[in-house]
SEDRENLO-138046 format. One record per residue: residue in three letters; x, y, z negated of N, C-alpha, C, O, CB in turn. Coordinates in pm, whole numbers, plus 32768, in hexadecimal, padded with zeros to 4 digits. Glycine has a CB too. Example, Ala and Ser with C-alpha at 12.3 -4.5 7.8 and 13.67 -1.06 7.14 Angstrom:
residues 2
NUSE   r  n_u  n_v  n_w ca_u ca_v ca_w  c_u  c_v  c_w  o_u  o_v  o_w cb_u cb_v cb_w
NUSE ALA 8527 7DC7 7CF4 84CE 7E3E 7CF4 8528 7EB6 7CF4 8590 7EB4 7CB2 846B 7E41 7C77
NUSE SER 8505 7F1F 7D3C 8557 7F96 7D36 850A 8003 7CED 853D 8072 7CDC 8580 7FC4 7DC4
end
This chain:
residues 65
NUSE   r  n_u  n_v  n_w ca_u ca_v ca_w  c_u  c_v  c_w  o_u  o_v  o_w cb_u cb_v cb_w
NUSE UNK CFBE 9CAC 9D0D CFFD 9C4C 9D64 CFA0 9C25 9DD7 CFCC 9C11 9E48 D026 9BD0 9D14
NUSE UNK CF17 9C1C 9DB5 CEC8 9BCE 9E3E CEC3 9C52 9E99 CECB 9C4F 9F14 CE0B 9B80 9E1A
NUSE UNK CEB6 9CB0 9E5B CEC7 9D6D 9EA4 CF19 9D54 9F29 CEEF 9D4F 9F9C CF40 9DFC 9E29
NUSE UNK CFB3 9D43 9EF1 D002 9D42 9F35 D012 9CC7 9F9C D034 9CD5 A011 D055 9D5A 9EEC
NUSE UNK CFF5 9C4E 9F5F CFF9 9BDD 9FED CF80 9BED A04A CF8F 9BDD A0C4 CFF1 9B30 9FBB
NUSE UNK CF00 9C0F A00F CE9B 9C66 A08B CEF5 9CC5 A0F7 CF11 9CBF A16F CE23 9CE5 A032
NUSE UNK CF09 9D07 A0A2 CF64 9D7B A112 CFEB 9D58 A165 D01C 9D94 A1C5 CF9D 9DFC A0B6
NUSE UNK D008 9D09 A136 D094 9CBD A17E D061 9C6E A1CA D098 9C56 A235 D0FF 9C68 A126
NUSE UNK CFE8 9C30 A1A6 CFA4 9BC6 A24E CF59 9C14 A2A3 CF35 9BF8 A316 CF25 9B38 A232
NUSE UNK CF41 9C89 A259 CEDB 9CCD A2D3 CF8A 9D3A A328 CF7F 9D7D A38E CE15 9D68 A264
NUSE UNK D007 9D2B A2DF D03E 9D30 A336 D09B 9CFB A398 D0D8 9D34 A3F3 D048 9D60 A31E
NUSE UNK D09A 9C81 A374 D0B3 9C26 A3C0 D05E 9C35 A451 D08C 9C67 A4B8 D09C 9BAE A373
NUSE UNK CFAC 9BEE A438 CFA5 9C03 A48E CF6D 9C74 A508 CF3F 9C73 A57A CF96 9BBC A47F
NUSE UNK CF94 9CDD A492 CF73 9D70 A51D D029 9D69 A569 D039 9DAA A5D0 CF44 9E6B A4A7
NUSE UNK D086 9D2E A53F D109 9D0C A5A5 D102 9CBA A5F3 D140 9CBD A65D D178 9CE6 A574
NUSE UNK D0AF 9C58 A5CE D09A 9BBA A608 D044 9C30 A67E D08E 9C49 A6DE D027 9B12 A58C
NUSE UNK CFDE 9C64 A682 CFAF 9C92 A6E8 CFE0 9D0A A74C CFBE 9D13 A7C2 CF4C 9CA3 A6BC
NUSE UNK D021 9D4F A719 D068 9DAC A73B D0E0 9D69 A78A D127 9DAF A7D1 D087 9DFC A6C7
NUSE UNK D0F6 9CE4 A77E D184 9CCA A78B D1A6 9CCF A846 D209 9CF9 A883 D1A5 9C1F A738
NUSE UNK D103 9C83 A887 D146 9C8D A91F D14A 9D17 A967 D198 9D29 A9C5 D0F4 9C2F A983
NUSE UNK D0E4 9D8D A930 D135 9E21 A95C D1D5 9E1B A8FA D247 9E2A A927 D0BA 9ECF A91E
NUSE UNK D1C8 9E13 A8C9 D26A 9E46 A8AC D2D0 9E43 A8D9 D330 9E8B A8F3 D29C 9E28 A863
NUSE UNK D296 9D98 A8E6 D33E 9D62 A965 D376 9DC9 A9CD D3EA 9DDB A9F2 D311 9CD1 A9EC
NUSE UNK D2F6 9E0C A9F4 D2EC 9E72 AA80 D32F 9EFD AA53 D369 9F47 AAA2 D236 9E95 AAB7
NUSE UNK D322 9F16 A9D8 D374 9F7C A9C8 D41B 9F99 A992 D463 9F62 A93E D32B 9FB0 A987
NUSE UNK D42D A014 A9F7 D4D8 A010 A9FB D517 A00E A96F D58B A038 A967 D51A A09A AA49
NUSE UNK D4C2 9FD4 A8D7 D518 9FDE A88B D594 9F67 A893 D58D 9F07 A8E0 D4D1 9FEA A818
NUSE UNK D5FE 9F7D A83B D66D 9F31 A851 D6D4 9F3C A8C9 D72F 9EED A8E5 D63F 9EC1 A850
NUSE UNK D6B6 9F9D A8FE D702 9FB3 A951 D73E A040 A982 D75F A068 A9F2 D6CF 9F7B A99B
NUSE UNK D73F A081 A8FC D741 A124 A8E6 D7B6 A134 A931 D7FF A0D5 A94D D74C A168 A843
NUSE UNK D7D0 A1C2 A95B D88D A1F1 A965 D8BC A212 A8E2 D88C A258 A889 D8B9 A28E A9C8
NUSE UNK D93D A1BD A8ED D981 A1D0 A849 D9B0 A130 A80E DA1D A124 A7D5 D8F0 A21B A7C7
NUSE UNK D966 A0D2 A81D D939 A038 A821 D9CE A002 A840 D9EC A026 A8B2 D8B5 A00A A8A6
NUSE UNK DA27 9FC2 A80D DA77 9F81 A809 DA97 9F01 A878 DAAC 9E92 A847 DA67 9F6D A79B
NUSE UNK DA99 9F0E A8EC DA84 9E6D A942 DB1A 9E54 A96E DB5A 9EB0 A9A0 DA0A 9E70 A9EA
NUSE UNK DB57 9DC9 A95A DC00 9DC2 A983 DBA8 9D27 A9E6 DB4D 9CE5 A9B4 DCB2 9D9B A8C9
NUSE UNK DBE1 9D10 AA69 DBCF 9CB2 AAC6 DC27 9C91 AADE DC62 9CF9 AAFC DB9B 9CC1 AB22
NUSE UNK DC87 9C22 AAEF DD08 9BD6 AAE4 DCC1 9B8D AB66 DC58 9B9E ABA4 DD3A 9B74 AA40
NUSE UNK DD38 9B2F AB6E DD5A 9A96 ABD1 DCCF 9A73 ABAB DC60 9A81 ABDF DDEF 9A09 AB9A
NUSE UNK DD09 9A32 AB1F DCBA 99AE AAEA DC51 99FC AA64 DC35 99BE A9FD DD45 991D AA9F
NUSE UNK DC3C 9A3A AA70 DBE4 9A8B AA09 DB9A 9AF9 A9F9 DBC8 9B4C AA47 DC16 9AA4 A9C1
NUSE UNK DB44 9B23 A9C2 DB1D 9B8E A9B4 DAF6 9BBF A90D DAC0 9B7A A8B7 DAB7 9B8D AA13
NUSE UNK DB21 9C40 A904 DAFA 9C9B A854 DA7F 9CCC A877 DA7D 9CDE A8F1 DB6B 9D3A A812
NUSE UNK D9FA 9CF2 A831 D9CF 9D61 A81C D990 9D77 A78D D95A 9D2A A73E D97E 9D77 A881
NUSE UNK D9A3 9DD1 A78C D99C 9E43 A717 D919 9EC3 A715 D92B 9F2E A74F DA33 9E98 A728
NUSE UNK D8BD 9EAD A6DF D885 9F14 A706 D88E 9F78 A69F D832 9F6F A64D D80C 9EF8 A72E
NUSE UNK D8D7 9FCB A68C D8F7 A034 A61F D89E A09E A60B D85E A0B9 A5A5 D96F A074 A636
NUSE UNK D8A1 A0E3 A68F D818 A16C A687 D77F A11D A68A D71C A14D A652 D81C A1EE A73A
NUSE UNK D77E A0AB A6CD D6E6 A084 A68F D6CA A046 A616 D65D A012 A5FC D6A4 A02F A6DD
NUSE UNK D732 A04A A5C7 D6F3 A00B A532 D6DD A094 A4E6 D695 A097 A482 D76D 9F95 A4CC
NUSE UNK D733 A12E A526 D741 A185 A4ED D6CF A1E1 A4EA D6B4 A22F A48F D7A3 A1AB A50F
NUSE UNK D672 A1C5 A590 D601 A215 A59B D58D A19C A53A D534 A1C7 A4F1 D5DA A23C A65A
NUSE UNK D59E A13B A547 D53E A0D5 A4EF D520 A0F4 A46A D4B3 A0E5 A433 D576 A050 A4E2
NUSE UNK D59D A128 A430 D5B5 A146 A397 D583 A1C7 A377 D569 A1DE A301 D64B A142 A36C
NUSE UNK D56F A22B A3D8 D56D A2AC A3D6 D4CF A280 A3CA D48B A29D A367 D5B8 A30F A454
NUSE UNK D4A0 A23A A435 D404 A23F A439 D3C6 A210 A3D9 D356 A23C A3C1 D3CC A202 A49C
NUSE UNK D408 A19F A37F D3D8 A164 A338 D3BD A19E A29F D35F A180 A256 D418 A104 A349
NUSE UNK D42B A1FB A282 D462 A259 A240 D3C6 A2ED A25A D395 A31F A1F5 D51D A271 A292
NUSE UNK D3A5 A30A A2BC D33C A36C A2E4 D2CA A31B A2B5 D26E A34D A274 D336 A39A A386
NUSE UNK D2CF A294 A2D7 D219 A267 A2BB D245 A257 A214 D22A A2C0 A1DA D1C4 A19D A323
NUSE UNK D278 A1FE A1C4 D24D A220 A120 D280 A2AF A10E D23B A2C5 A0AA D29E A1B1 A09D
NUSE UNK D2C0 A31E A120 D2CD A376 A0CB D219 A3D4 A10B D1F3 A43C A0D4 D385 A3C9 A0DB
NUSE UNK D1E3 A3A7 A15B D179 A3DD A1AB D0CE A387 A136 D07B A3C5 A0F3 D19C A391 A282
NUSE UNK D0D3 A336 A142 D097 A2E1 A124 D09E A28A A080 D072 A21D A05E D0B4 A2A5 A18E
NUSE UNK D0FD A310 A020 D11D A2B1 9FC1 D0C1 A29A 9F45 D0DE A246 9EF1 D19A A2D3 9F96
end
């Protein structure tokens, strides 16, 4: 258990640091991405970026397991 909350704060904050490049990158805004803009509203959906997220995430533990 202390294994794992070490490793969950040390990844926290390598995101916490990582976080102001990220903003900068075009994720979330793939082609494929679901966006509906109305009058009074707006949808978005990001479908292909949860799909490349999962894929990657999916590559680092089966990589790293």
């Amino acid at each position: 258990m202390q294994k794992a909350l070490i490793i969950i704060g040390i990844l926290i904050l390598l995101i916490g640091l990582f976080w102001p490049v990220a903003k900068e990158l075009p994720i979330g805004r793939l082609p494929g991405d679901i966006s509906v803009k109305g009058d009074k509203y707006s949808f978005y959906f990001p479908i292909v970026t949860w799909i490349v997220i999962s894929i990657i995430v999916s590559l680092f533990f089966k990589f790293f397991k």
